[in-house]
N, C-alpha and C positions, 0 to 999 in steps of 0.2 A: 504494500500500500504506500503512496505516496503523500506523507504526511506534510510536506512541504505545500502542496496545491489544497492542502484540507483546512486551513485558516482564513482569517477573513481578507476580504482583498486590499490592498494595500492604497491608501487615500491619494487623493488627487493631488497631481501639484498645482499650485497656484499660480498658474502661468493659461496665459489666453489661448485658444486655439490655432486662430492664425492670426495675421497681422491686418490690422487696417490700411485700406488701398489709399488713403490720404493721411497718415499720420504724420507727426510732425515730424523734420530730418529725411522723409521719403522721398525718392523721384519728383511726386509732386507739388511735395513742401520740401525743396532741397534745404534750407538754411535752417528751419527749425526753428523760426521765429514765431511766438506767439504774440497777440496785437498784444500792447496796454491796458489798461484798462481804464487810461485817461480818454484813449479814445476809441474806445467801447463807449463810453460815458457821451463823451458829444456825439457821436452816431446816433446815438439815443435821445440825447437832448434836442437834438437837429429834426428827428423823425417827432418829436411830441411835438416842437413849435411847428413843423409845416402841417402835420393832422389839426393842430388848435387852431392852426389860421386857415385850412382850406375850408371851404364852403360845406354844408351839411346837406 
C-alpha cells in the first residue's frame, strides 16, 4: 500500500494562475508606471465639474 498518496493533499500555493495580459512592467505597460493619485484626483475633479455644468 502506498501510504504516501493516503494523506491529505497538500495546500495550495498562493500564487495566481496565470498572469495578467496588461499588468504592470508587461509588453503593454513596459515601464511599470502606475498614475498618481494626484491625478487620478483631477480626472475626477474635471469629470464632476463638466457632469455639474452640462445640461440635464
Amino acid at each position: 500500500m502506498n501510504y504516501k498518496a493516503a494523506g491529505a493533499p497538500k495546500k495550495g500555493r498562493n500564487a495566481p494562475r496565470h498572469a495578467e495580459h496588461n499588468a504592470h512592467g508587461s509588453r503593454k505597460k513596459p515601464f511599470g508606471q502606475r498614475e498618481d493619485k494626484a491625478a487620478l484626483l483631477a480626472r475626477m475633479k474635471a469629470a464632476a465639474a463638466a457632469k455639474a455644468k452640462a445640461p440635464s
